[in-house]
C-alpha positions as a Markdown table, in Angstrom:
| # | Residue | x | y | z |
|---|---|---|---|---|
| 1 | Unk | -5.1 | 41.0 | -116.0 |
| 2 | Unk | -1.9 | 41.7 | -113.8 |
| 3 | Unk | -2.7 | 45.5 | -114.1 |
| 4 | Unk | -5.8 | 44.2 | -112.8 |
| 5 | Unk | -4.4 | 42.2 | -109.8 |
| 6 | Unk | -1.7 | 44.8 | -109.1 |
| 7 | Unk | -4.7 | 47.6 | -108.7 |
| 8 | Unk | -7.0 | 45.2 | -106.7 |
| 9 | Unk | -3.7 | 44.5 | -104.1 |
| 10 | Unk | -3.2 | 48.2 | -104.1 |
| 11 | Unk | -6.5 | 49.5 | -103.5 |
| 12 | Unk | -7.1 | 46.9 | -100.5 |
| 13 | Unk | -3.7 | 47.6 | -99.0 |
| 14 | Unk | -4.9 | 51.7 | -99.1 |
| 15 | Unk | -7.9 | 51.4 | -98.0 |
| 16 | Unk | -7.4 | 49.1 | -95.0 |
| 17 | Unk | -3.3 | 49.6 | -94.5 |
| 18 | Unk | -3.3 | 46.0 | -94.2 |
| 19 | Unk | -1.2 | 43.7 | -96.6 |
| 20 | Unk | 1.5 | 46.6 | -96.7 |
| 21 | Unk | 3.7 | 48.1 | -94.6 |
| 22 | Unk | 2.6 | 52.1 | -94.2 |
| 23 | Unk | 4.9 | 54.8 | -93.7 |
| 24 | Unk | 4.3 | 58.1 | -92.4 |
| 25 | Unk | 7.1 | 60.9 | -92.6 |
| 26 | Unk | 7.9 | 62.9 | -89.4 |
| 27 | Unk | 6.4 | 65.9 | -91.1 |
| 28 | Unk | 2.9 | 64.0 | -92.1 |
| 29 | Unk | 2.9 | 62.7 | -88.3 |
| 30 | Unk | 2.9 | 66.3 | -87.2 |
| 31 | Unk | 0.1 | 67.9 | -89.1 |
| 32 | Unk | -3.5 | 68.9 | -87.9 |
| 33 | Unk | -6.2 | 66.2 | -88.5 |
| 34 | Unk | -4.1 | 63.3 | -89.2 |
| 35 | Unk | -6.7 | 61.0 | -88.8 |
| 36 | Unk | -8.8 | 63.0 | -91.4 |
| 37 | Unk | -5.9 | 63.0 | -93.8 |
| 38 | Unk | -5.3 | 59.1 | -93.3 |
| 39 | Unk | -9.1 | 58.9 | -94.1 |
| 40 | Unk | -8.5 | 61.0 | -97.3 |
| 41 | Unk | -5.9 | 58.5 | -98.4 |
| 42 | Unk | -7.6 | 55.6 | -97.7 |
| 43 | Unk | -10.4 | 56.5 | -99.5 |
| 44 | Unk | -8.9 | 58.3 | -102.8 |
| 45 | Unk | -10.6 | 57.3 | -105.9 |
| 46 | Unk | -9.7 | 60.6 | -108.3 |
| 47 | Unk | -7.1 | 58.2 | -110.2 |
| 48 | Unk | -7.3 | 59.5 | -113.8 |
| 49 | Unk | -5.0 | 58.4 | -116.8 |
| 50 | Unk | -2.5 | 61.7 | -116.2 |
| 51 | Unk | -2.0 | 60.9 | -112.7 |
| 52 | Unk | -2.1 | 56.7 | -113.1 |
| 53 | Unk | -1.8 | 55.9 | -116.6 |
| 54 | Unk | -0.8 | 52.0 | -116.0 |
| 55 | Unk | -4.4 | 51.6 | -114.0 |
| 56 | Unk | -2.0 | 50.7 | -110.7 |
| 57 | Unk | -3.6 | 52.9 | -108.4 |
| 58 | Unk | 0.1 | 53.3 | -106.7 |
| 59 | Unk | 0.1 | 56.8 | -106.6 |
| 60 | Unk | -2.0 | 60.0 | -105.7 |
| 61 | Unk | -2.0 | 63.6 | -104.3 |
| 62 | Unk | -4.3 | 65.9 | -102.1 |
| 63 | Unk | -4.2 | 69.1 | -100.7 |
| 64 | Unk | -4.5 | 69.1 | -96.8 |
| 65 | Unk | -4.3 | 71.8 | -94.3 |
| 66 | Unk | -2.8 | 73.5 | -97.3 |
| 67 | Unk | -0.4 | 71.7 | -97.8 |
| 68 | Unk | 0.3 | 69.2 | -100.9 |
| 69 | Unk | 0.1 | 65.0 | -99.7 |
| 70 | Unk | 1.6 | 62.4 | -101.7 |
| 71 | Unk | 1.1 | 59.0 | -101.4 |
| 72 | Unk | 2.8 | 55.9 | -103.0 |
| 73 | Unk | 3.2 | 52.5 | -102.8 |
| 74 | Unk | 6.2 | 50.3 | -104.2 |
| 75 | Unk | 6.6 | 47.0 | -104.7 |
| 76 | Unk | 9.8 | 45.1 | -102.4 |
| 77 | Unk | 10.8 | 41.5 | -102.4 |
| 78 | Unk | 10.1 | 40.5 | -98.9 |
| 79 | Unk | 13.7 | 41.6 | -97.6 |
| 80 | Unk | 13.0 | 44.7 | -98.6 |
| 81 | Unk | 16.2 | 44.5 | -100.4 |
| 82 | Unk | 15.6 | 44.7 | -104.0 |
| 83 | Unk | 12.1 | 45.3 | -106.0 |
| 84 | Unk | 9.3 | 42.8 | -106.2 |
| 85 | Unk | 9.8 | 40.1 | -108.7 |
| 86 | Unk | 6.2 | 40.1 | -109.3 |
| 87 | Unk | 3.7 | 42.8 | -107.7 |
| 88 | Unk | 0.9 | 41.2 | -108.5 |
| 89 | Unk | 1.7 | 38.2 | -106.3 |
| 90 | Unk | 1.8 | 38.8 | -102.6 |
| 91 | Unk | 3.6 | 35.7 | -101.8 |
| 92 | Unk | 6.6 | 37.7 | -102.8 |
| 93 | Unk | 6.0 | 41.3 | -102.5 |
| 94 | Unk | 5.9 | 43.1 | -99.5 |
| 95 | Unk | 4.1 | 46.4 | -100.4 |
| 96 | Unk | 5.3 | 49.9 | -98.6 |
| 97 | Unk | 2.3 | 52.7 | -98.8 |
| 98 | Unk | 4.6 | 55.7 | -98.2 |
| 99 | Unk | 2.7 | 59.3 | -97.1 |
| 100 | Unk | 4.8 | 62.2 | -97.5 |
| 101 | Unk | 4.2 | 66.1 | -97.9 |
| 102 | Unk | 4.7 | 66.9 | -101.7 |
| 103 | Unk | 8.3 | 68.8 | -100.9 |
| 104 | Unk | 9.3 | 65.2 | -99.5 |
| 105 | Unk | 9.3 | 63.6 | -102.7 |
């Protein structure tokens, strides 16, 4: 059921960018129809078990403008010091949804 949790947290925090912190590179911030591509992310469901294969829903990819998007989101105590003791509990995670062009990663 954590998988569970973890996905549910995940998904919410994508979808909304709230309960997360959300980071956008300098090289995302500059492309073409940024608001189209945060829509895109927000509203990704193509997770299949290549591309997610612990049911998380912490990662995915697109193509936009031509050019390959990542997204991820990790898991951070709430210093952002040192990884999450628990994900699935957002008393102590603080969770970072990171957008990056695919070269970034």
């Amino acid at each position: 059921m954590t998988d569970n949790r973890i996905r549910d947290l995940n998904d919410q925090a994508r979808q909304t960018f709230t309960g997360c912190r959300v980071v956008l590179t300098p090289s995302i911030q500059a492309l073409d129809g940024l608001h189209d591509l945060l829509d895109r992310v927000r509203w990704f469901d193509a997770f299949t078990p290549d591309n997610d294969p612990y049911g998380e829903h912490d990662f995915g990819s697109l193509v936009h403008a031509g050019a390959t998007i990542f997204w991820k989101i990790d898991y951070y105590d709430l210093d952002l010091q040192m990884h999450s003791p628990d994900p699935s509990d957002p008393d102590v995670t603080c969770r970072v949804l990171t957008i990056m062009l695919g070269e970034e990663y």
